[in-house]
C-alpha positions as CSV (number, residue, x, y, z in Angstrom):
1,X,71.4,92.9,115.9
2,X,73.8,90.3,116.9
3,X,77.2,90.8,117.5
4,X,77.9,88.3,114.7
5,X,77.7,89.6,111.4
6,X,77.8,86.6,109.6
7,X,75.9,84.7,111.7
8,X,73.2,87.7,111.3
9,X,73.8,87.5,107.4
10,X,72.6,83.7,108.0
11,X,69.5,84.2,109.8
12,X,68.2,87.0,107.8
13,X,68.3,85.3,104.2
14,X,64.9,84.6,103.9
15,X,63.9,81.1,101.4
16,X,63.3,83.5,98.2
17,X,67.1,85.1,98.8
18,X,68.6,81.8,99.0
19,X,67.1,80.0,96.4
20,X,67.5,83.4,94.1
21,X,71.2,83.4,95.0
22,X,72.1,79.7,94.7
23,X,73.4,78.5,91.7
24,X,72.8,74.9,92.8
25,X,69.3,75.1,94.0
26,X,67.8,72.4,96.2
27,X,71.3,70.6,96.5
28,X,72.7,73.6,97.9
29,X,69.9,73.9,100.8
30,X,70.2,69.6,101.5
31,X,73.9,70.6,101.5
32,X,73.6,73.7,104.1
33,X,71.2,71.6,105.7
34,X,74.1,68.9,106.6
35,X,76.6,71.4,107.2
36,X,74.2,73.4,109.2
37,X,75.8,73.1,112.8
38,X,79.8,74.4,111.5
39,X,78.6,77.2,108.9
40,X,76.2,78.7,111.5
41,X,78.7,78.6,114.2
42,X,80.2,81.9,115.2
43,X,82.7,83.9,112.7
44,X,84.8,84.2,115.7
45,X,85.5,81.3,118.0
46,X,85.0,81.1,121.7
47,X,88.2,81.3,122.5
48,X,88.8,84.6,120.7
49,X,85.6,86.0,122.2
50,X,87.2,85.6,125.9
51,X,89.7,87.9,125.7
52,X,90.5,90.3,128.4
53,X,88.5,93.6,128.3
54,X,91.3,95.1,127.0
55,X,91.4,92.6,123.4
56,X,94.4,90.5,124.9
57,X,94.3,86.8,126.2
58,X,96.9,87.8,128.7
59,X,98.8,91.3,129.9
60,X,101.1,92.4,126.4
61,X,104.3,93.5,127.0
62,X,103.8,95.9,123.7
63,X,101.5,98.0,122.5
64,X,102.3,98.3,118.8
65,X,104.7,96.7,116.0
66,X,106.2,98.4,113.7
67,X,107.3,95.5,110.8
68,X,110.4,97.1,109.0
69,X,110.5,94.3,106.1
70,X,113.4,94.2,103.7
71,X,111.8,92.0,100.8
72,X,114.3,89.9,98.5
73,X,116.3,88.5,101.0
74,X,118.9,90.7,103.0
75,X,122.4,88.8,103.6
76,X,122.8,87.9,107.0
77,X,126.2,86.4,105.8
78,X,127.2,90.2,105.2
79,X,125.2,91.7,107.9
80,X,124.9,89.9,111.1
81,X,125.7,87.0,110.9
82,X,129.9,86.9,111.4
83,X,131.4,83.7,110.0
84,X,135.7,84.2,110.0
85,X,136.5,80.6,108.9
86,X,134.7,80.9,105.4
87,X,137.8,83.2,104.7
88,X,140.1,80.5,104.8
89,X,137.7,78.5,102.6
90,X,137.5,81.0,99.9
91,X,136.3,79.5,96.6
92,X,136.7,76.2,97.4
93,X,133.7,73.9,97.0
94,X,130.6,73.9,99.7
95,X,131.5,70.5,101.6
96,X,128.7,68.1,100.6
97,X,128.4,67.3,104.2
98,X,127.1,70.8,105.0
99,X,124.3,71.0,101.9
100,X,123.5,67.1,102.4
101,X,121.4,67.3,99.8
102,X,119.2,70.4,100.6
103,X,117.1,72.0,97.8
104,X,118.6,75.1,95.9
105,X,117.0,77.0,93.7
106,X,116.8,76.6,89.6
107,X,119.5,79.6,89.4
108,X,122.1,77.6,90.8
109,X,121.1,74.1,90.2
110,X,123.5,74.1,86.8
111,X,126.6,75.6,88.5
112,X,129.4,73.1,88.6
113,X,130.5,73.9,91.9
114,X,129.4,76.0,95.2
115,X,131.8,78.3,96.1
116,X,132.3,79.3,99.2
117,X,131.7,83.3,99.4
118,X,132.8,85.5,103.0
119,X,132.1,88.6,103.4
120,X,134.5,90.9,102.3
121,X,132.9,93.2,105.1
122,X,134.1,93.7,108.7
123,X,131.9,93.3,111.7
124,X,132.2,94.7,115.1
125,X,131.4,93.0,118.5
126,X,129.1,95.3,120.5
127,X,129.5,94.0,124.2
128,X,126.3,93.8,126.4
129,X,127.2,93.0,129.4
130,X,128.2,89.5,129.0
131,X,126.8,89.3,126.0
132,X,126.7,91.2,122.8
133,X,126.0,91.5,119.2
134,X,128.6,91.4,115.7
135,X,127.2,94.2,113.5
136,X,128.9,94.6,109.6
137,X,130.7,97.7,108.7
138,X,128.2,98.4,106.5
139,X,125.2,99.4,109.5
140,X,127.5,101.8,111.3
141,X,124.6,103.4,112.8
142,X,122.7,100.7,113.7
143,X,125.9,99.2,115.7
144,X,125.2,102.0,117.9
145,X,121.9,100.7,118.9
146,X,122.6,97.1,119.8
147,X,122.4,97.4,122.8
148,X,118.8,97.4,122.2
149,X,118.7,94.4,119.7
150,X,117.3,91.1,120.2
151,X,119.5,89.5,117.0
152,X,117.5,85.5,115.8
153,X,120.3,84.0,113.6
154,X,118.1,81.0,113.8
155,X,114.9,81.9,111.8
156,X,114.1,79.5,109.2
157,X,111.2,78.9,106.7
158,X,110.1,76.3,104.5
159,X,110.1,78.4,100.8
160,X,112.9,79.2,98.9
161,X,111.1,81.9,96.4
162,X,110.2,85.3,96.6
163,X,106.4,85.3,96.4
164,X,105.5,82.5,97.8
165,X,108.3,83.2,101.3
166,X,106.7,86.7,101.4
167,X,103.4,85.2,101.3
168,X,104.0,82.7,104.0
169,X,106.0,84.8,106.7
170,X,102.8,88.1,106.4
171,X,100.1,85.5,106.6
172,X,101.0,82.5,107.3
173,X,100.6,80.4,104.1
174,X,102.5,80.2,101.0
175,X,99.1,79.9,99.0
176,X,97.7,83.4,98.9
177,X,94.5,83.8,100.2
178,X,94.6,84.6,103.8
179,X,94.6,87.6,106.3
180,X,98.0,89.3,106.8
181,X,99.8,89.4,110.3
182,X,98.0,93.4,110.3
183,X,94.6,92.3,109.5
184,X,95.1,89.5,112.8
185,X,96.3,92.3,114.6
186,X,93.7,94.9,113.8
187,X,90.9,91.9,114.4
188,X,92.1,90.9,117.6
189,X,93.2,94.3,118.6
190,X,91.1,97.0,117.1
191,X,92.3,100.7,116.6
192,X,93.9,103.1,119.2
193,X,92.5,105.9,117.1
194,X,89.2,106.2,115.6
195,X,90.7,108.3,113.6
196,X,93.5,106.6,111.7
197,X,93.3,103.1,110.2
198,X,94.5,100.2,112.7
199,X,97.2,98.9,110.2
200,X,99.0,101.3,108.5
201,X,101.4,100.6,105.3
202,X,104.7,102.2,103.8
203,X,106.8,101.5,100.6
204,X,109.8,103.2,100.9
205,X,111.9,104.3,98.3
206,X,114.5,102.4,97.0
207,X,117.4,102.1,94.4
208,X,116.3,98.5,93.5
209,X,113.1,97.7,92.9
210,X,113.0,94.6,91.8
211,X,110.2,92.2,93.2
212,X,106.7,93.5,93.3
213,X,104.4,93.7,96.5
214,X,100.6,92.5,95.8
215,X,98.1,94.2,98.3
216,X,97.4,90.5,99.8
217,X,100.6,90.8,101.8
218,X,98.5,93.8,103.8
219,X,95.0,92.3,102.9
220,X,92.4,91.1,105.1
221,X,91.8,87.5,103.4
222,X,88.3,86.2,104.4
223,X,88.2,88.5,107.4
224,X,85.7,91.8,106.7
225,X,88.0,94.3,104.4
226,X,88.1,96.8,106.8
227,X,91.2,95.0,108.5
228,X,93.4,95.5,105.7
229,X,96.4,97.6,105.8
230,X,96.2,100.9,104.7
231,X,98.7,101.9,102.3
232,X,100.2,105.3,102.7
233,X,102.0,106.8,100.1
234,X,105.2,109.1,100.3
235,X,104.2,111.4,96.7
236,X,101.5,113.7,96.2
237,X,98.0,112.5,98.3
238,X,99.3,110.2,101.0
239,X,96.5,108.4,100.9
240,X,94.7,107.6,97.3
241,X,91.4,109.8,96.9
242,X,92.1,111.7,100.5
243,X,91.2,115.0,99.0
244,X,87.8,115.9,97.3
245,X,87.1,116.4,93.4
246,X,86.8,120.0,92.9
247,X,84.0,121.7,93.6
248,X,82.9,119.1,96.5
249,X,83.0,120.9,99.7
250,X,83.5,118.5,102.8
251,X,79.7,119.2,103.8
252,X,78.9,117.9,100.6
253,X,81.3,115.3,101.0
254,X,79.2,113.9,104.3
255,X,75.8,114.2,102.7
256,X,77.2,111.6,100.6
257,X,78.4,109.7,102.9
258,X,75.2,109.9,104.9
259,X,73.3,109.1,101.8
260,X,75.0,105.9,100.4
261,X,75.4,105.0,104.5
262,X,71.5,105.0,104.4
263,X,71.4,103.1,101.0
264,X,74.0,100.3,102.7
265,X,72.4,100.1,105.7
266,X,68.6,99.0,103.6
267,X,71.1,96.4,101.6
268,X,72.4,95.2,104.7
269,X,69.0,94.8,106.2
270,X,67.9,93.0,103.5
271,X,70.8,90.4,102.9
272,X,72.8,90.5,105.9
273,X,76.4,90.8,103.9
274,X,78.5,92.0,106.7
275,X,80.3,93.1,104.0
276,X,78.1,95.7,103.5
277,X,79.0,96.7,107.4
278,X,82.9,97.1,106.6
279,X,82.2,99.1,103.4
280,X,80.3,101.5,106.1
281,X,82.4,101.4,108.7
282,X,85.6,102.3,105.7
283,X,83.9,104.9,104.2
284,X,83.7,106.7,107.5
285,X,87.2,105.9,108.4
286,X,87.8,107.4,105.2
287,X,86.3,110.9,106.0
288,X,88.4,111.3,109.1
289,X,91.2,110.4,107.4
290,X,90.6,113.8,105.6
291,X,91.7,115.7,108.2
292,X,93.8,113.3,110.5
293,X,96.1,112.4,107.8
294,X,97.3,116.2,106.7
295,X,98.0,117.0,110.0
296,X,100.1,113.3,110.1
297,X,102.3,114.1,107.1
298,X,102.9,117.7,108.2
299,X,106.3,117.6,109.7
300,X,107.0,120.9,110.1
301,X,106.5,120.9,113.8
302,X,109.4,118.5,114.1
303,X,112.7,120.2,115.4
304,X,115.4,120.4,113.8
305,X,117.2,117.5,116.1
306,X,115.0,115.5,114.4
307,X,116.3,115.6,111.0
308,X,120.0,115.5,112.7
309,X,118.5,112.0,114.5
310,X,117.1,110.6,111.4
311,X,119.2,112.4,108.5
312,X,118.0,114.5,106.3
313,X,116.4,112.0,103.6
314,X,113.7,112.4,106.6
315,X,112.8,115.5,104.7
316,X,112.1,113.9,101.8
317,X,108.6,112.1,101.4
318,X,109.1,108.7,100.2
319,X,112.5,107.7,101.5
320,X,112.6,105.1,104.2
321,X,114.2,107.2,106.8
322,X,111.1,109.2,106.4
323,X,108.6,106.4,106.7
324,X,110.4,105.5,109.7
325,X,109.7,109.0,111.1
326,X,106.4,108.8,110.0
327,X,106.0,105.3,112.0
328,X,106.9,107.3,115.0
329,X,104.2,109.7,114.3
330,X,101.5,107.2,113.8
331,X,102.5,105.4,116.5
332,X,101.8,108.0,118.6
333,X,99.0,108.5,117.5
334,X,97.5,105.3,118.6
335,X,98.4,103.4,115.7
336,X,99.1,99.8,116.2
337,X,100.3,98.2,113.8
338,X,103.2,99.9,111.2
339,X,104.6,97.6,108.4
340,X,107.1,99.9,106.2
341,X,108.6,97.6,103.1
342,X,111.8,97.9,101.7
343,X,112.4,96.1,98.0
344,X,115.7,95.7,96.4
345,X,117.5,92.9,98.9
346,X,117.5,90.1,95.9
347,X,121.5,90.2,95.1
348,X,122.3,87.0,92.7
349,X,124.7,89.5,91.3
350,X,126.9,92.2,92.2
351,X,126.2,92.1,96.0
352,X,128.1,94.4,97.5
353,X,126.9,97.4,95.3
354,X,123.2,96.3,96.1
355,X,123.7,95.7,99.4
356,X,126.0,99.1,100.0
357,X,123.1,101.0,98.2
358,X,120.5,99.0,100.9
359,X,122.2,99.5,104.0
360,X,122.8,103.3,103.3
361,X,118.8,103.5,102.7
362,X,117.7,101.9,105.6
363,X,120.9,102.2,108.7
364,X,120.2,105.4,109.8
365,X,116.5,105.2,109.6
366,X,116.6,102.0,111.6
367,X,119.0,103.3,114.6
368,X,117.1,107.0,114.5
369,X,113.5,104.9,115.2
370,X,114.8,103.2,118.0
371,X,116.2,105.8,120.0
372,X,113.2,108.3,119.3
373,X,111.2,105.7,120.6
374,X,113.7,105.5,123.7
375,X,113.7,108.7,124.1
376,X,110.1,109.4,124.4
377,X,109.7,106.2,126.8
378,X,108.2,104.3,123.9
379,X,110.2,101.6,122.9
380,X,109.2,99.8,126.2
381,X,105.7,99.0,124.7
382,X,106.8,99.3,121.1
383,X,108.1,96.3,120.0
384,X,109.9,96.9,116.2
385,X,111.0,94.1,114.0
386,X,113.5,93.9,111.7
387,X,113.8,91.2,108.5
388,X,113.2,89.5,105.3
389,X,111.9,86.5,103.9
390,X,114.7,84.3,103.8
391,X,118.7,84.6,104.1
392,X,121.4,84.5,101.3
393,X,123.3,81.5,100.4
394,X,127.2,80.5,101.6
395,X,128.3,79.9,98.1
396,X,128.3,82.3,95.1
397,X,126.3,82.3,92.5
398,X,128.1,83.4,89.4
399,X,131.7,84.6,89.2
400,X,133.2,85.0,92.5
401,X,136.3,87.7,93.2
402,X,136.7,89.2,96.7
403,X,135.4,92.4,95.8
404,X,132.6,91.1,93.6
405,X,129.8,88.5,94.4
406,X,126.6,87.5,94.3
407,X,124.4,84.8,96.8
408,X,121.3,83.0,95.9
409,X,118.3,82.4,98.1
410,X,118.5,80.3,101.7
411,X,116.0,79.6,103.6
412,X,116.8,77.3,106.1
413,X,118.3,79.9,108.0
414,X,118.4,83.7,108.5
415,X,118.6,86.8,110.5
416,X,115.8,88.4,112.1
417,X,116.4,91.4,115.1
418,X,113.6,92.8,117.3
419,X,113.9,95.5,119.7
420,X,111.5,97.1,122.4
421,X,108.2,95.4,123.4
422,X,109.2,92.6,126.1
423,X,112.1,91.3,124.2
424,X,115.9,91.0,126.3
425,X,118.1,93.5,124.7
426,X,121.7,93.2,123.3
427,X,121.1,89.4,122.8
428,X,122.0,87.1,120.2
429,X,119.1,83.7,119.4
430,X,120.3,80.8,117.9
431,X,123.5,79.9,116.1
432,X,124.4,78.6,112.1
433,X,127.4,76.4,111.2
434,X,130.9,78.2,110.5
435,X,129.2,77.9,106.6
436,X,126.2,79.9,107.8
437,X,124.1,77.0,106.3
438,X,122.4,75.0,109.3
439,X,121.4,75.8,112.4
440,X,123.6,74.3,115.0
441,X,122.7,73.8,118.6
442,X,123.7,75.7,121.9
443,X,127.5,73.5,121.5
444,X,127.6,74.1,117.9
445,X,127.1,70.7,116.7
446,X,124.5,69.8,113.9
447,X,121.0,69.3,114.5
448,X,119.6,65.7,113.4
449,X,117.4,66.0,112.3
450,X,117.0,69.3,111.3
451,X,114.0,71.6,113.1
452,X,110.7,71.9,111.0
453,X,107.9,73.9,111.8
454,X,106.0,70.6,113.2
455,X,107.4,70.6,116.4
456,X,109.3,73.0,118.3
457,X,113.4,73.0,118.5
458,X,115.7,75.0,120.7
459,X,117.5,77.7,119.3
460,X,115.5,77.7,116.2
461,X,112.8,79.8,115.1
462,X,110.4,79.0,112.6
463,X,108.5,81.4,111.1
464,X,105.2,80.7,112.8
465,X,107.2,80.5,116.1
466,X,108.0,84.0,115.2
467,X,104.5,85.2,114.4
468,X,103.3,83.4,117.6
469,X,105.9,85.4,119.4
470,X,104.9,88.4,118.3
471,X,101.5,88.2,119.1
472,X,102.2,87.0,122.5
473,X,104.4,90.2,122.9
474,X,101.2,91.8,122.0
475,X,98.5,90.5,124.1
476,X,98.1,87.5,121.9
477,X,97.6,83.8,122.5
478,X,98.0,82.8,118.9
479,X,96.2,79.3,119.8
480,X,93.2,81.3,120.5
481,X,92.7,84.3,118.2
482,X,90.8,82.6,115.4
483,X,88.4,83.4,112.7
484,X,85.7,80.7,111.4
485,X,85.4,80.8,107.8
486,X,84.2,77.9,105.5
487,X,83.3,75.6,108.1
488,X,87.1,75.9,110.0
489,X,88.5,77.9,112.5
490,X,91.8,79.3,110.7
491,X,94.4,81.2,112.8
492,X,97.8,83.7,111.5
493,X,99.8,80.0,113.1
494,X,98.2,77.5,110.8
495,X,98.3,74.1,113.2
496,X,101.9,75.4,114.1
497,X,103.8,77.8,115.5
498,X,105.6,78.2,119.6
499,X,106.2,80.9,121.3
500,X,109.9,81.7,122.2
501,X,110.1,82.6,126.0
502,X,113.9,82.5,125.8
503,X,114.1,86.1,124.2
504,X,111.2,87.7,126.1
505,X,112.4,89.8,129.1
């Protein structure tokens, strides 16, 4: 059989199939019959196909990711990104100069004026060397790590809504519809266990759950379904359907499988849907799971310096500090690629309560990964990113006290941290106006124009040129790993997308 399953699905539809299965008839074969040469070319491009033996274009610096995503937009104003002057500018109007006449979102559009909103949080400077990090008051254990941090002030992205920014930055396209940065991964890079899935996915608990998460932003897209995430829950079976009905013993449970694998394996034969091939291949994934994913969620085994490392919400199925523990645990397992979501960053209101409630979730969890993974001589080849979809605005939407505030979405610029995996440590990327607003370059001064994700800029970081990034940390030459489907070769970068060498060790 060829190593193509498409291009085997092509070849082995015989005249009666097509015809049967056409709803256009004889136009359809005269149209195949033009587009012949680019829908029988291979599923996977050349380019992919000459990777090392080991799945990488070149020698990765990491092994695995682990995605920590805060969805709704964390504040980088109140976070990470430390802007004194604002104080002195309290309430007064956003300078026009600084908006020049950037989009904002419907919720603020009617607002007489933009006030200007500091953070009523302190931030701490944690020296690296020469060089260091300001971490807010409110990640007090995470300021212990940043040593380890790789902080981007200068990410940037072209949507200023939740769905359609969550969309873009896990697969690379604000219209739904294609394969997640997980499903690239586990295409290009396979599984370290045959075991477990390749792409593994977490909701953690959380006070605010306000946006909903569609199974696209884990999905596979047009690639074969057995590169989408796997989600894994924290209550009652981890994974949906792990354990058997009653009365089905496991031996029963693999004459079934061997039964329907038969009964797919005639369909496949027949009509060549590599479909057909990943149904197989997940239903046998599946049945391993049975067993491999008890003995995962079994934690008893972990000392008790554990639960001091990661707090004792660790204990707790569900909560994120236990997802992060459980990322550890997959990871060493072979796992390679870890995406744990956090909801509840979207604060038009009432910001410091939401954000208070947040950063107590997720601090400890965050700081406790990354020195496990130290620890255990991990985080070398373990590269773990930290972020959201887009930043929080300068101004206030609503009423605006110093104790009480709320910030709108931002996306032309926003904080993103990575640690472990090639990246240089206790580092800051990029710089933002004293307004937090624009990115500014290395002297501070305004960029004209302003970067885009058409060409590459400097001390900015487009989303794709993050994604590219990350892949090249991986192995990856995001150029090459491609996936042919309706006549084009489509990749996680679109026609974009550089990587940054600056913050790569």
């Amino acid at each position: 059989m060829s190593e193509n399953p498409q291009r085997e699905n092509e070849l082995q539809i015989t005249r009666r199939h097509f015809f049967g299965r056409s709803a256009l008839g004889v136009g359809t074969a005269a149209m195949a019959s033009l587009l012949g040469p680019d829908l029988l070319s291979n599923t996977a491009s050349a380019s992919t196909e000459a990777m090392l033996s080991g799945g990488t274009h070149h020698v990765p610096k990491a092994k695995r990711v682990i995605y920590l995503f805060m969805s709704g937009g964390p504040s980088h104003h109140d976070l990470w990104d430390y802007k004194p002057k604002m104080r002195d500018m309290f309430g007064q109007d956003l300078p026009e100069h600084v908006r020049n006449g950037q989009r904002i979102t419907g919720m603020t559009s009617g607002q007489d004026t933009l006030p200007v909103c500091p953070s009523k949080y302190e931030f701490t400077f944690q020296e690296n060397n020469d060089r260091g990090v300001y971490v807010s008051e409110l990640l007090p254990h995470t300021a212990k790590v940043a040593k380890e941090l790789c902080v981007i002030h200068s990410t940037f992205t072209d949507a200023i809504n939740h769905d359609p920014a969550i969309t873009f930055i896990q697969t690379g396209s604000q219209v739904p519809g294609r394969p997640s940065l997980g499903a690239w991964l586990s295409y290009g890079l396979g599984s370290g266990n045959k075991d477990l899935p390749s792409y593994v996915v977490m909701h953690a608990k959380t006070s605010f759950p306000e946006q909903s998460l569609f199974g696209r932003l884990w999905g596979s897209g047009f690639m074969p379904s057995d590169h989408q995430g796997v989600l894994m829950r924290g209550e009652r079976d981890a994974v949906l359907y792990l354990n058997n009905p009653n009365g089905v013993s496991r031996s029963d449970r693999r004459a079934q499988l061997d039964a329907l694998a038969a009964i797919n394996q005639t369909h496949f034969n027949e009509f060549g849907d590599p479909e057909v091939l990943s149904r197989i291949k997940q239903h046998e994934m599946a049945y391993r799971m049975q067993t491999a994913v008890p003995e995962l969620m079994d934690i008893s085994d972990e000392p008790e310096g554990t639960f001091a490392l990661y707090g004792e919400d660790a204990r707790e199925p569900g909560t994120f500090a236990a997802s992060c523990l459980n990322a550890r645990r997959l990871a060493e397992r072979g796992v390679r690629n870890i995406q744990i979501f956090h909801r509840g960053w979207d604060a038009h209101g009432s910001l410091p309560k939401e954000h208070e409630s947040q950063c107590k979730d997720v601090d400890q969890g965050c700081a406790a990964l990354i020195t496990d993974l130290k620890q255990r001589g991990m985080l070398e080849d373990t590269l773990v990113v930290w972020g959201g979809e887009f930043g929080r605005t300068a101004y206030c939407q609503g009423g605006l006290t110093a104790e009480n505030y709320g910030r709108d979405h931002h996306p032309r610029c926003f904080t993103v941290w990575m640690a472990g995996g090639g990246v240089k440590p206790g580092i800051t990327y990029g710089q933002t106006d004293d307004y937090g607003y624009n990115i500014v370059d290395a002297d501070g001064n305004p960029m004209n124009p302003q970067p885009t994700k058409d060409a590459f800029t400097p001390g900015a970081m487009h989303i794709h040129d993050l994604n590219a990034t990350i892949l090249h940390l991986l192995g990856i030459d995001h150029k090459k790993l491609t996936y042919r489907y309706q006549g084009r070769d489509f990749r996680l970068t679109d026609v974009h997308g550089h990587v940054v060498h600056d913050i790569i060790a």
